[in-house]
Backbone as JSON Lines, residues from 0, in Angstrom:
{"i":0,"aa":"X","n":[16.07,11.28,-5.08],"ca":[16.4,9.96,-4.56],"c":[17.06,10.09,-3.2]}
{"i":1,"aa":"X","n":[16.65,9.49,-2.02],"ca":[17.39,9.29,-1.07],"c":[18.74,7.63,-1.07]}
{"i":2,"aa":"X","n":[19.48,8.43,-1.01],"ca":[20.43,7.06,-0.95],"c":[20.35,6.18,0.01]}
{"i":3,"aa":"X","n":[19.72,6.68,1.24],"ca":[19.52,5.17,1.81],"c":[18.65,4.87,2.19]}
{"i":4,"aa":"X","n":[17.68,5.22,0.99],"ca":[16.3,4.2,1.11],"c":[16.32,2.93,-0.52]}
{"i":5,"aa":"X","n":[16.09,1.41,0.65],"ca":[15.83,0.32,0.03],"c":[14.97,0.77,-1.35]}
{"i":6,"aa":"X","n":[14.25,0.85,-1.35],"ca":[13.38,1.49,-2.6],"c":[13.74,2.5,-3.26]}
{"i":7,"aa":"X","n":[14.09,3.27,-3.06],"ca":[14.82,4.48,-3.98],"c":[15.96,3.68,-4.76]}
{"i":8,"aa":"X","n":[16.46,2.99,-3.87],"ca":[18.04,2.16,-4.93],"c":[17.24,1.17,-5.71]}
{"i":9,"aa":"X","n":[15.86,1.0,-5.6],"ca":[15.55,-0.19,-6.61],"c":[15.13,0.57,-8.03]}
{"i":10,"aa":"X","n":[14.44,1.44,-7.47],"ca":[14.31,2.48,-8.5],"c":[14.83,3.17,-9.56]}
{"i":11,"aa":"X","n":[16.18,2.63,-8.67],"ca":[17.41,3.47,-9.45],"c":[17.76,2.02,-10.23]}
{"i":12,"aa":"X","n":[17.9,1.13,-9.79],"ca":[18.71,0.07,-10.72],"c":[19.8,-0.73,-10.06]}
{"i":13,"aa":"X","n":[19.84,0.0,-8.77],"ca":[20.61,-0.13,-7.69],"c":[20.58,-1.76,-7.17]}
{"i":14,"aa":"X","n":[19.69,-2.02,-6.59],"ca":[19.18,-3.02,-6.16],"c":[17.76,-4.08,-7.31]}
{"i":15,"aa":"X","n":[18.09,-5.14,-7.18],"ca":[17.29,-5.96,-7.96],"c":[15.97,-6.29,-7.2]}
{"i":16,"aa":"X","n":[15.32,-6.14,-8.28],"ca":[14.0,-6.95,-8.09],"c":[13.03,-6.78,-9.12]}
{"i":17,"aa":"X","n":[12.07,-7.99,-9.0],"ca":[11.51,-8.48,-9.67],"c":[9.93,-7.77,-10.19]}
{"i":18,"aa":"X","n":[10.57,-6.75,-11.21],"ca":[9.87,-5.31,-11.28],"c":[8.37,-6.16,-12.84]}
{"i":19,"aa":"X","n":[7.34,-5.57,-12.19],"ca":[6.21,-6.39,-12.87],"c":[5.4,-4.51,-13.63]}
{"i":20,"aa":"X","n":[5.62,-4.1,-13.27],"ca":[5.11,-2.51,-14.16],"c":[5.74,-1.59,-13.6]}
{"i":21,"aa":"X","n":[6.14,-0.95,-14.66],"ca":[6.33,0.72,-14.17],"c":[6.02,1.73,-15.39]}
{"i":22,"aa":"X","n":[5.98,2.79,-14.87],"ca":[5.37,4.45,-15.56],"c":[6.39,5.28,-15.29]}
{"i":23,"aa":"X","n":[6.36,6.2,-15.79],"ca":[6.62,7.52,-15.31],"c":[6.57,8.18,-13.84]}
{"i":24,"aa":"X","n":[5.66,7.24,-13.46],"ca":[5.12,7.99,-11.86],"c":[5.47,6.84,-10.63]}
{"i":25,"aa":"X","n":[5.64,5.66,-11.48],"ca":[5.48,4.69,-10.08],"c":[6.58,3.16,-10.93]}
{"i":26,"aa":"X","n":[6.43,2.38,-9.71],"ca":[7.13,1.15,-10.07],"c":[6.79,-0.13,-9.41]}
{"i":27,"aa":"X","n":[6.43,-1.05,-9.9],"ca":[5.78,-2.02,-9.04],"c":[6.93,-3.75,-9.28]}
{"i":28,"aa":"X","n":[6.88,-3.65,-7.89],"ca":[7.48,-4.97,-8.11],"c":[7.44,-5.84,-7.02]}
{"i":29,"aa":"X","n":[7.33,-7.64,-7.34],"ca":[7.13,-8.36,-6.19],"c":[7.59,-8.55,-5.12]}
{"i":30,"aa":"X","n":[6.93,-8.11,-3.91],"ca":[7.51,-8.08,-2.74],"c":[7.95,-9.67,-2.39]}
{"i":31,"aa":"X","n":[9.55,-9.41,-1.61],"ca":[10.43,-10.69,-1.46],"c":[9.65,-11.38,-0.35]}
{"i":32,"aa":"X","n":[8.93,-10.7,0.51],"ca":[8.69,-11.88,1.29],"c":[6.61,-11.95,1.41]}
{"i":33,"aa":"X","n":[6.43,-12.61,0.15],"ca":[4.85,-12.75,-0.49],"c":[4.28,-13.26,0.58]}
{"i":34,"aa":"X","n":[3.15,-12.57,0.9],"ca":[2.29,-12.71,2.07],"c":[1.27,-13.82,1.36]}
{"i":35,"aa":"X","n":[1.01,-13.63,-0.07],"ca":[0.55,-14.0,-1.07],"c":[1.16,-14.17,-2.33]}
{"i":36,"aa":"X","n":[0.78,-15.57,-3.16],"ca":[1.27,-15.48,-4.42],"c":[0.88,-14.54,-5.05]}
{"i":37,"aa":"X","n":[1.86,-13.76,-5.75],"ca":[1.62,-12.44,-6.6],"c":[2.0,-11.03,-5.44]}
{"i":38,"aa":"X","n":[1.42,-11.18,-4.51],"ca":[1.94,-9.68,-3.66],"c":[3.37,-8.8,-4.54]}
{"i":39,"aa":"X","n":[2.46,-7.93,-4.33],"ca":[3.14,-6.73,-4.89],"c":[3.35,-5.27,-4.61]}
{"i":40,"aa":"X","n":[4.51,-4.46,-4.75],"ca":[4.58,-3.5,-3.6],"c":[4.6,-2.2,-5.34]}
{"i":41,"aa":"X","n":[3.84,-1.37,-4.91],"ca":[3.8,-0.06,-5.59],"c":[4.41,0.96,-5.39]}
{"i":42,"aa":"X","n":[5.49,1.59,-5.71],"ca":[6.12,2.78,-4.96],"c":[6.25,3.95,-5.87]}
{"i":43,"aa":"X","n":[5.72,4.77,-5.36],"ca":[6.23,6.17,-6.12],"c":[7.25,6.19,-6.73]}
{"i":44,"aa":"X","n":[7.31,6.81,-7.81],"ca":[9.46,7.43,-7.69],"c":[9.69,8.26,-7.1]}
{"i":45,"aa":"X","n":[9.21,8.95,-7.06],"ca":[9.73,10.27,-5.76],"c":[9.61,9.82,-4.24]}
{"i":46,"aa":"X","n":[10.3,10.0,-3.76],"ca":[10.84,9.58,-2.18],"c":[9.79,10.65,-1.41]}
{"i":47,"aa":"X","n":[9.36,9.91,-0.72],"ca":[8.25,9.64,0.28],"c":[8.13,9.33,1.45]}
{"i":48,"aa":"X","n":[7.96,9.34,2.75],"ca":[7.99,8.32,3.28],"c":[6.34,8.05,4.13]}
{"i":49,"aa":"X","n":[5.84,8.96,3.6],"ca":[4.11,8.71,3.81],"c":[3.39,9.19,2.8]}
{"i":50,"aa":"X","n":[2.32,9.02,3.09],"ca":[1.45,9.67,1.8],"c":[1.1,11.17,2.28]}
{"i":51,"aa":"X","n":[1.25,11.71,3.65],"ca":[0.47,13.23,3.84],"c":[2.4,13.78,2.85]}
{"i":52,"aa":"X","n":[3.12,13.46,2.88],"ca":[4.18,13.76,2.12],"c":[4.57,13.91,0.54]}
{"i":53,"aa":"X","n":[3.5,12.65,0.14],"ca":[3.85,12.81,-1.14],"c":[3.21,13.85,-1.89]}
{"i":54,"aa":"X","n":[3.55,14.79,-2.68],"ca":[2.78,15.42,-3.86],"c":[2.17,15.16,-4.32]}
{"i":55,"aa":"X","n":[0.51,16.08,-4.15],"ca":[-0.5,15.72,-4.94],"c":[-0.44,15.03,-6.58]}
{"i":56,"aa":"X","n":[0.52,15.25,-7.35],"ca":[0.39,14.86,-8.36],"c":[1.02,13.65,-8.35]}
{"i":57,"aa":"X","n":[1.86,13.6,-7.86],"ca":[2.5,11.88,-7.74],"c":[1.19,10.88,-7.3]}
{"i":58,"aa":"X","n":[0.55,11.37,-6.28],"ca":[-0.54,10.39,-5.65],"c":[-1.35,9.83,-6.59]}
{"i":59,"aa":"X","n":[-1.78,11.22,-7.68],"ca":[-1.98,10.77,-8.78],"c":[-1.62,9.63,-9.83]}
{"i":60,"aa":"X","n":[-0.75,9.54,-10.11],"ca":[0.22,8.68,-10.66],"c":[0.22,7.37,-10.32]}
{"i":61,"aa":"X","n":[0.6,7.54,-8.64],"ca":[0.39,6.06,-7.43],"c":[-0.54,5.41,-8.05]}
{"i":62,"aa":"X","n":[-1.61,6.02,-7.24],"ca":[-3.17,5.11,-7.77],"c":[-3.36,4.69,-8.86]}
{"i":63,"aa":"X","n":[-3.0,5.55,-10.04],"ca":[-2.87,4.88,-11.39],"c":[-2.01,3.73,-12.04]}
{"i":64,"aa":"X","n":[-0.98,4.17,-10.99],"ca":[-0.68,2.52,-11.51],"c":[-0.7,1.4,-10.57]}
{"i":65,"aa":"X","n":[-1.53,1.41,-9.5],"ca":[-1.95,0.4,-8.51],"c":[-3.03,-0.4,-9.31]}
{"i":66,"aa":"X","n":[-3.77,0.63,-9.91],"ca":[-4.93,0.45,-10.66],"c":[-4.65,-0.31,-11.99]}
{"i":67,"aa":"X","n":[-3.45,-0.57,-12.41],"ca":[-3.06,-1.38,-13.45],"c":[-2.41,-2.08,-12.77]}
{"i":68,"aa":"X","n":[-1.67,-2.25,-11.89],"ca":[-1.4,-3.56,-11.38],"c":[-2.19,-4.75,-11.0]}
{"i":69,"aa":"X","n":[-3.32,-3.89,-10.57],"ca":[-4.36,-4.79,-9.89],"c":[-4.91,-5.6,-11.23]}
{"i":70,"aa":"X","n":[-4.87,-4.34,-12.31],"ca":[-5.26,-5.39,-13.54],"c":[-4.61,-6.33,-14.33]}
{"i":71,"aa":"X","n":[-3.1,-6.31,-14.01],"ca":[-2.17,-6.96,-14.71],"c":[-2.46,-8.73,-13.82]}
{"i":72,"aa":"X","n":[-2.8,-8.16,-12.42],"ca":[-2.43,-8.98,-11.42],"c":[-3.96,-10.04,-11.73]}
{"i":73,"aa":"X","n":[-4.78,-9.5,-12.02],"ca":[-6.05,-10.02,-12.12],"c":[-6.01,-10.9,-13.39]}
{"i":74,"aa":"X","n":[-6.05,-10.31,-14.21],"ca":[-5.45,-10.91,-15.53],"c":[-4.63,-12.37,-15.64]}
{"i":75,"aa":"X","n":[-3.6,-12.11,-14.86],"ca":[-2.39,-13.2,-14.86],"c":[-2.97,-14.31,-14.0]}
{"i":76,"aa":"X","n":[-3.27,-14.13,-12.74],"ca":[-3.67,-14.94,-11.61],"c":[-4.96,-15.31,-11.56]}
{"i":77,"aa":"X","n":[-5.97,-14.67,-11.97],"ca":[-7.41,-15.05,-11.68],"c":[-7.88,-15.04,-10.09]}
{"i":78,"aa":"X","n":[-7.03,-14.15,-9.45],"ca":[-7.62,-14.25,-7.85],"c":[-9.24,-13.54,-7.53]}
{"i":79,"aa":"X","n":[-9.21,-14.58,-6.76],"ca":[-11.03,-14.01,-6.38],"c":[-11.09,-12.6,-5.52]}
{"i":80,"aa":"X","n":[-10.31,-12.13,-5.17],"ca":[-10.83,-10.83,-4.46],"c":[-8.96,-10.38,-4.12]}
{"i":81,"aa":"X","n":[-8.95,-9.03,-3.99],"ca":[-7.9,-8.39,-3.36],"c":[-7.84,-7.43,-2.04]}
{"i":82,"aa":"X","n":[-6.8,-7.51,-1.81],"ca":[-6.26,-6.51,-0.6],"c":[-5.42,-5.67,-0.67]}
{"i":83,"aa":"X","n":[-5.77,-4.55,-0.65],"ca":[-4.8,-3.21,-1.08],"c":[-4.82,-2.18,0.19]}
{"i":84,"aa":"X","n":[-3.01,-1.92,0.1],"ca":[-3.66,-0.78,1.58],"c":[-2.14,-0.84,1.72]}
{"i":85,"aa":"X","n":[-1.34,0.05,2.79],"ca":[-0.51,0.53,3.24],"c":[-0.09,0.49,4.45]}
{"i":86,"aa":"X","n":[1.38,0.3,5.28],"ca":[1.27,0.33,6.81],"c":[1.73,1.95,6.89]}
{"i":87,"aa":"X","n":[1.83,2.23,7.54],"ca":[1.52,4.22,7.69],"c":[2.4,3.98,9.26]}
{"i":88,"aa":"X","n":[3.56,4.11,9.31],"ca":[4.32,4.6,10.41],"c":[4.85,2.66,11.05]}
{"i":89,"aa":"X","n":[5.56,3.04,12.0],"ca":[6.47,2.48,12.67],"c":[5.43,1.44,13.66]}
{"i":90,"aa":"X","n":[4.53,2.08,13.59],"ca":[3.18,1.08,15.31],"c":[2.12,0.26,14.56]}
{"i":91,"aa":"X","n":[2.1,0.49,12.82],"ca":[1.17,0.19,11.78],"c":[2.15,-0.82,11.33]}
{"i":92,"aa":"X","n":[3.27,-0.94,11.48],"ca":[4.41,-2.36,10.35],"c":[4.58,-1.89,9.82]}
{"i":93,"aa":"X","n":[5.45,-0.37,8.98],"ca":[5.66,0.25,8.31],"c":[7.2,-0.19,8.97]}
{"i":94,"aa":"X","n":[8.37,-0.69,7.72],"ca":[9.91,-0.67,7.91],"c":[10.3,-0.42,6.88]}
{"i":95,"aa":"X","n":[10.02,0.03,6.03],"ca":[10.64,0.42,4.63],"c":[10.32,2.0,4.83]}
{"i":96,"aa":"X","n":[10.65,2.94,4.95],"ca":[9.89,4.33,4.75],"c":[9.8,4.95,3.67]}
{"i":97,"aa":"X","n":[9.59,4.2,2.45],"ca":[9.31,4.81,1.02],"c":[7.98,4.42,1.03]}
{"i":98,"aa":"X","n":[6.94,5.38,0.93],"ca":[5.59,4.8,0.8],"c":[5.59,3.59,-0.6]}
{"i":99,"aa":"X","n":[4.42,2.79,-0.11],"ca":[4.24,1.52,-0.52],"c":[2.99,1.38,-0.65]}
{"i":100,"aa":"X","n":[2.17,0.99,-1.29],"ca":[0.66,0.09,-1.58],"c":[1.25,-0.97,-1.41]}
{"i":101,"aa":"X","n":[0.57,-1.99,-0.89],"ca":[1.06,-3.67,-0.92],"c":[-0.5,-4.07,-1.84]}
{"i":102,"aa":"X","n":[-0.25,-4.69,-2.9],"ca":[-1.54,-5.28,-3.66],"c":[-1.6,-7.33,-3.57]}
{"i":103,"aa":"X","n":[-2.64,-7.45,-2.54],"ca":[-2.6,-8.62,-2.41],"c":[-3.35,-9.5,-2.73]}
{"i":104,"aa":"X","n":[-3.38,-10.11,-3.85],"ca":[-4.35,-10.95,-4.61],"c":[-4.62,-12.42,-3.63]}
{"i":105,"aa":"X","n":[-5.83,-12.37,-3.44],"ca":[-6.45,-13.51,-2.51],"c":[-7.68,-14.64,-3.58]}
{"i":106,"aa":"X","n":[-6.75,-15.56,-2.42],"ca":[-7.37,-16.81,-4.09],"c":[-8.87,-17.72,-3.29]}
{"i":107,"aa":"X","n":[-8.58,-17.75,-1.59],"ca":[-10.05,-18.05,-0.73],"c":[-10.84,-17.29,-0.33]}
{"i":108,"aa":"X","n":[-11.96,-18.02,0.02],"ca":[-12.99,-17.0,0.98],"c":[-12.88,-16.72,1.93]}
{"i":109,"aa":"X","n":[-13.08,-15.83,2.46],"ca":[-13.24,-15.34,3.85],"c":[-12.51,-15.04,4.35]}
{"i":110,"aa":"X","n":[-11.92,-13.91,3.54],"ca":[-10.81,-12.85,4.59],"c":[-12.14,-12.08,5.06]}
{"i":111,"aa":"X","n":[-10.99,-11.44,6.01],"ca":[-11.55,-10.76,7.21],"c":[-11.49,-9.23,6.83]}
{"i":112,"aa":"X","n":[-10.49,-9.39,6.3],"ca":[-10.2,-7.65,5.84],"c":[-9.91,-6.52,6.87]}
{"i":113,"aa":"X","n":[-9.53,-5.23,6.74],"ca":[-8.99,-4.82,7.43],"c":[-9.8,-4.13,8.78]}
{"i":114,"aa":"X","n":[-10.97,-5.18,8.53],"ca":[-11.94,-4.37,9.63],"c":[-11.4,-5.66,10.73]}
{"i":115,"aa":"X","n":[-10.5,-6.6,10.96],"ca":[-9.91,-7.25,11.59],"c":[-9.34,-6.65,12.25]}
{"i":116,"aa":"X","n":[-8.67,-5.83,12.13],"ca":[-8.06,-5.02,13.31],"c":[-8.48,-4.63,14.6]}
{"i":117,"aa":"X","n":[-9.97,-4.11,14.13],"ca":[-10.61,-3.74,15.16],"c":[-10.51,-4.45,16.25]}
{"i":118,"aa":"X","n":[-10.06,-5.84,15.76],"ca":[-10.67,-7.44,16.91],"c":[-9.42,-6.76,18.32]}
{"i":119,"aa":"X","n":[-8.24,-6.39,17.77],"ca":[-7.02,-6.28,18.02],"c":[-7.25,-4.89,18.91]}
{"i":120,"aa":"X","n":[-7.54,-3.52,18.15],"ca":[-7.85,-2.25,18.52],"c":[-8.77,-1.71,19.29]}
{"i":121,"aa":"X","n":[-9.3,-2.73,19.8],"ca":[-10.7,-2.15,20.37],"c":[-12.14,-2.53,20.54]}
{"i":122,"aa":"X","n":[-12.26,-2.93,19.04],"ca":[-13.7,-2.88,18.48],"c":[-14.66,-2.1,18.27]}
{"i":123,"aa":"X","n":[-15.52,-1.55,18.07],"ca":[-16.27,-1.04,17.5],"c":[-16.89,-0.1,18.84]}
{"i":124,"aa":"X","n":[-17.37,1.28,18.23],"ca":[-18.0,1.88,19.22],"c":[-19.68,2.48,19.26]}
{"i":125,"aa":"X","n":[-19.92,3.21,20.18],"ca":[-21.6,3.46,20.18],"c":[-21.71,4.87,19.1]}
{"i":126,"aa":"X","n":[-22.85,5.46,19.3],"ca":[-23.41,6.77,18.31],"c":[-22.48,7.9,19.21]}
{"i":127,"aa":"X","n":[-22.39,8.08,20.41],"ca":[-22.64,8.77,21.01],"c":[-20.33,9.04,20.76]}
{"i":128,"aa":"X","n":[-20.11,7.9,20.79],"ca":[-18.26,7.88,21.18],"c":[-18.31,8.25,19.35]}
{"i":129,"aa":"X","n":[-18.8,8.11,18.2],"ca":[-18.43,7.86,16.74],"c":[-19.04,9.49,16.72]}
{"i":130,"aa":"X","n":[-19.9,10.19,17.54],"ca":[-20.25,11.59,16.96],"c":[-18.74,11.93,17.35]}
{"i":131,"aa":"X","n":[-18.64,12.17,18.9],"ca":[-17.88,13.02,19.22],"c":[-16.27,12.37,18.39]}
{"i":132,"aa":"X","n":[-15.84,11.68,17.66],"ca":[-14.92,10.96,16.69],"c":[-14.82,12.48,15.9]}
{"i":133,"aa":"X","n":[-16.34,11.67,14.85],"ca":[-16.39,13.04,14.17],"c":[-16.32,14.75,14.32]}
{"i":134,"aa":"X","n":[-16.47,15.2,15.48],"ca":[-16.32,16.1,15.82],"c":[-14.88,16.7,15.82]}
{"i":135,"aa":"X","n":[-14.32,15.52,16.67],"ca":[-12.85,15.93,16.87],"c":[-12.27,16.05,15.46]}
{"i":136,"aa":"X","n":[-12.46,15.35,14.59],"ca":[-11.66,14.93,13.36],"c":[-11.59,16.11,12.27]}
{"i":137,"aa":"X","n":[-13.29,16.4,12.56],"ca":[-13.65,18.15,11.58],"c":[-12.98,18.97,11.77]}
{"i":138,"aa":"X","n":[-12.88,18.96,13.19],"ca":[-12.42,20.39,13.69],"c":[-11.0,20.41,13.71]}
{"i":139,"aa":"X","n":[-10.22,19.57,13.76],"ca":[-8.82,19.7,13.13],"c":[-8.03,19.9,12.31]}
C-alpha cells in the first residue's frame, strides 16, 4: 500500500466509497465524478501506477474483474454499449496514479469512441507513414 495514494486508502477502508465488487485481486467502485450513470473505476490492490508496472498476475486478476463488472453493470443498467479504457500518464488525464479501468456504460447511439482522438491527434495516416510506425515499434 502506498499511503498517499487516493486509492490505496480506499482499498484499505481508509477512505469511503461506493464499492460495487471486489476479489482478491481488484476492487471496483463508483467513480465520484460519473461521466456516466454507473461509471466505474477498477483498481488493482496492489499499487501501481501504470499497467507496464503492474505484475503479470495481478493484470490477470484486473481484467477479470473488469469483466464482471461489466457484467454486473450490464445486468443492473441495461446500457446499450460500453466504454472501457484507461488514461496512461499525466498528457492522457491520468491524476490519480493507481492504475484504473474506467467502465462506462453508454445508454445512446453514436459515440465516437476512442478513435475520436485522432480528430484531436492528428488523424489518420498513409501505408507508407503506418509501415515505417510499425517498423519503429518492432524494433524496440
Amino acid at each position: 500500500m502506498n499511503d498517499d495514494c487516493l486509492f490505496c486508502r480506499i482499498i484499505a477502508g481508509q477512505v469511503p466509497a461506493e464499492r460495487v465488487y471486489e476479489d482478491g485481486d481488484a476492487l471496483a467502485f463508483l467513480d465520484i465524478m460519473q461521466a456516466a450513470r454507473g461509471h466505474t473505476l477498477v483498481v488493482p490492490r496492489v499499487h501501481a501506477a501504470s499497467l507496464p508496472e503492474l505484475p503479470d498476475a495481478a493484470a490477470t486478476g484486473l481484467f477479470r474483474a473488469v469483466k464482471a463488472v461489466m457484467g454486473k453493470i450490464d445486468r443492473a443498467l441495461l446500457p446499450l454499449a460500453f466504454n472501457v479504457g484507461w488514461n496512461h500518464g499525466l498528457a492522457a488525464g491520468q491524476h490519480v496514479f493507481h492504475l484504473h479501468v474506467h467502465v462506462l456504460p453508454r445508454f445512446t447511439p453514436g459515440g465516437m469512441g476512442v478513435q475520436a482522438l485522432g480528430i484531436s491527434e492528428g488523424g489518420g495516416v498513409d501505408r507508407e507513414q503506418l509501415a515505417r510506425l510499425g517498423t519503429a515499434i518492432r524494433g524496440a
